[in-house]
Structure formats: C-alpha cells, structure tokens
N, C-alpha and C positions, 0 to 999 in steps of 0.2 A: 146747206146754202153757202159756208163760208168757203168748202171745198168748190163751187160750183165758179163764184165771185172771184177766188185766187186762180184758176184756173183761163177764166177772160182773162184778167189781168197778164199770166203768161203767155198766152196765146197772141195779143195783140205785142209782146214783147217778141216774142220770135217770128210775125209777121214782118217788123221791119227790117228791110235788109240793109243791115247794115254790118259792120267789120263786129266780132266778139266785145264785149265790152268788158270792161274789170268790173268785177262784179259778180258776173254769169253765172259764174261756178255753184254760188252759193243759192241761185234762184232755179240754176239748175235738179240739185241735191233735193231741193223744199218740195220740186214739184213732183220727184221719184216717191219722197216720203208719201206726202198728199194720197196721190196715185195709188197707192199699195195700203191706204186704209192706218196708214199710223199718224201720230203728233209729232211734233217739232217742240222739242224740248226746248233747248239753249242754242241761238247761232253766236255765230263772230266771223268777222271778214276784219285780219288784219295786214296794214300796208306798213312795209320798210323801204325807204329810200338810204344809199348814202351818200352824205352831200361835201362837193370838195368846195366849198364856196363860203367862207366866214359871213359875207354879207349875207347870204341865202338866208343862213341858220341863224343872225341877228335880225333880221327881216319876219324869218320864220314868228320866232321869239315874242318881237312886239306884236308880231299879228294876233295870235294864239293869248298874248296877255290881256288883250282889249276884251275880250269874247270868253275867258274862263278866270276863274282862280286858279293865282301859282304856284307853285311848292318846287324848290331850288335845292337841289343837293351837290356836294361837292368831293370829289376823293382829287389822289395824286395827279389824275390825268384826264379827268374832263368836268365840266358843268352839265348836271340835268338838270332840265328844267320837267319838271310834269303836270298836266291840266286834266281834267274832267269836269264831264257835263254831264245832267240827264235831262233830256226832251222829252215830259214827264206826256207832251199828246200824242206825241210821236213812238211813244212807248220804244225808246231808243236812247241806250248810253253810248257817250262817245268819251276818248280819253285819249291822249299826246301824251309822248314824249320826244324830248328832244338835247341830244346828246351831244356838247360843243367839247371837241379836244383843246386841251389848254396849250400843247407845244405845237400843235399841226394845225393849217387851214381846212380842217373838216370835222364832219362829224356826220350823227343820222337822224332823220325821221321817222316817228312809228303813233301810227293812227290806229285805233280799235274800235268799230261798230260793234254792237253787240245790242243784243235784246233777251227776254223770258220768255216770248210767243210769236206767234206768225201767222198774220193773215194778210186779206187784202192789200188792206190801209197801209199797213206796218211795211210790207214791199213797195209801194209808192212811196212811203217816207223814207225807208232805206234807200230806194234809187235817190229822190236827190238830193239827201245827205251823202250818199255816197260820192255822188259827182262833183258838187261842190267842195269836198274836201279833195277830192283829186286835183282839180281843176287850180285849187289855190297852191295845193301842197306840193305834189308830188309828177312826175314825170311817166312819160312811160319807159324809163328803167328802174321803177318801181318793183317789189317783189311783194304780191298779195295771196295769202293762206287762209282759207277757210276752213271754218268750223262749225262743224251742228250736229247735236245730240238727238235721239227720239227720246218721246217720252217715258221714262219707266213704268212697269204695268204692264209689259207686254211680252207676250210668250212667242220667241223668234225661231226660227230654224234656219241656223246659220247656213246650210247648206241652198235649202229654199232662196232663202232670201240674195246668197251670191251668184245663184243663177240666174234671178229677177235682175243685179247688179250687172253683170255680164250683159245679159242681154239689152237691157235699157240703154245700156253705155257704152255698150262697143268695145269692149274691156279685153285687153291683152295683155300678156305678159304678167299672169294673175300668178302668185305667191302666197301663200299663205304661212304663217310662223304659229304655232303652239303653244300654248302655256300649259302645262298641265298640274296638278296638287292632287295629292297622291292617288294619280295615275285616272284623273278626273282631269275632262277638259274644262280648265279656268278661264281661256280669253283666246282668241284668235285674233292675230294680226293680217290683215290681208292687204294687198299693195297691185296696182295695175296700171295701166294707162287707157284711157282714153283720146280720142284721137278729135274730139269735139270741142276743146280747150285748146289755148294755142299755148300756156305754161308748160313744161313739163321739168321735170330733174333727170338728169342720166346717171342710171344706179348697175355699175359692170358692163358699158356701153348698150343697155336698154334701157328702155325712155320710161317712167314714169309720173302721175300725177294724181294719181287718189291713192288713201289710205282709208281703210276702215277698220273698227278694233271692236269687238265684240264680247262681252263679259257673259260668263256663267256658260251653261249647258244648254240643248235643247229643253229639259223641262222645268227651267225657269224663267222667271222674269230674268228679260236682259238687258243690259246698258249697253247701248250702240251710240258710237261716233265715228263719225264722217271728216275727213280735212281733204282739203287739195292744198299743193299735188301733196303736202305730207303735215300729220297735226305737230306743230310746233308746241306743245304746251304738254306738261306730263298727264297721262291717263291711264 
C-alpha cells in the first residue's frame, strides 16, 4: 500500500507540466528504488549558495536565528554561524550553515534536508520544506546534491542493477572505478549522465550527474548510494 500511495503522489507530480524543479532528483532516485522492490534507507538533498552581499548573509543570519538555535564559531577569516531543527511530524531534519568572511563582502549558504525513511507523507513534507527554504534562501544559482542510501539486507547484483540504472535513466557516458582487496571486488564506483536533470558537472569535456557507489560483492549484502550529479560526503 505505501508503494502504491508514493506512487499517486509521483505521478500527479510528473503530470504537471511544468519546468524541472530542485528537488527532482531525489524524488526521482526514490521512485527507481520503490519501483525495483527495495527500501530507502537515509536521503539528503543539500543546497549551497555563494553570497556576495554582507547584508544578504546579516539578513540571512536574523532570519534563521528567530526559527532555530544558534551555535557561532569563529577562526581567522570568517564567522559560522550553524542551526538545526527536527520536524519531529514531518519525520524531517533540517540544519544551516552560514559562513560570513571577515575581510570580504561575502560568504555562503548551505541547507541540509535529511530524513531515516520515505513515504507518502514524508515527500509532501519534503516538497514544502524544500520550497520554502528555497524560496527564502537561495536563488537559482544555487548548487544542490543529493543523497540516498537503500536499505542494507539486500543481496544486489551490481551488474543487474546498472542495467535497470541505464535504462530507467537514460544513462550515458557510464564509467565504472573498482576497488578491489585481495583481488575481491570491494566497491564499485560508477558515474554517468542523464539527460532528464538539467544539473550536470563536466568531467574531461563529458557531462555528468549521477554517481552511484556500491559496497561488497554479488553474494552479499550491499550498501548502495546514490548522489546527483556527485555524493559530496565520504562513503
């Protein structure tokens, strides 16, 4: 049932026509998961702006202090400030930072959505937290990356599963990197673009925007993560 419910829900989201939204990526990713019979472990959809505007990021600042607790740190060349929330219905954390240089009019923005699970509800409260924090924060010269894990317990066949990949997504310019430990495949990195996103990175004047990283062998349990277009976080 919960598969059937997140389902309408993307459904009536890709009925509307309207331009890509920031966002997509990660509602995209949920519903390949969905789709192919596995869990969604852990997401994140995180946005970085940078801002040449002292007043922006003093503006930013009070906003963000009215609405969370703040924690201030300081070195030689800027002020953080950092905030977090948990929207304990919403089954959704959010957390800021906001980085003011001390010799230059600028600095950055960075928002972090994040949750433990995914359904329905949790995608309607992601859409509009997600908007609204756009809408107040950040522009569209924004730069947002997402993330989401399946749930471990599951016996993957990396080969299967990047053809499912490929073909779901239209996927080109596929690469794959090796790990191996002693002479056992350890992890698979793989990299491609899709052309259904309008982000992309150019890596040797080819375009891409997905990464997937894949732990262990075929006959284990594997830890699989997903980022667009690349996971900024170590894995």
């Amino acid at each position: 049932m919960k598969k059937i419910i997140l389902f309408i829900v993307f459904s009536i989201i890709l009925s509307q026509e309207t331009p890509i939204m920031v966002g997509q990526e990660l509602i995209d990713i949920s519903h390949f998961v969905e789709e192919n019979n596995m869990t969604v472990d852990t997401w994140s959809i995180t946005m970085k702006e940078k801002i040449h505007s002292k007043a922006v990021l003093k503006n930013t600042v009070q906003q963000l202090s009215k609405q969370y607790d703040q924690a201030v740190s300081k070195d030689d060349h800027a002020h953080i400030y950092f905030y977090e929330g948990t929207h304990n219905e919403a089954q959704i954390d959010v957390s800021f930072k906001v980085v003011q240089s001390i010799s230059e009019e600028s600095g950055e923005i960075v928002a972090v959505i994040s949750g433990q699970e995914w359904n329905g509800n949790i995608l309607q409260n992601y859409l509009t937290m997600l908007q609204t924090i756009n809408e107040n924060y950040f522009t569209e010269k924004s730069h947002v990356y997402t993330c989401l894990t399946i749930e471990n317990g599951v016996i993957i066949s990396s080969d299967n599963f990047l053809e499912k990949m490929i073909k779901n997504f239209n996927l080109s310019n596929v690469t794959t990197q090796i790990d191996k430990v002693s002479k056992k495949v350890h992890k698979k990195v793989i990299y491609g673009y899709t052309p259904i996103w309008d982000k992309k990175l150019m890596i040797k004047d080819e375009p891409m925007n997905l990464q997937v990283v894949i732990d262990g062998d075929d006959s284990e349990e594997r830890k699989v993560i997903i980022g667009t277009p690349v996971l900024i976080n170590e894995y």
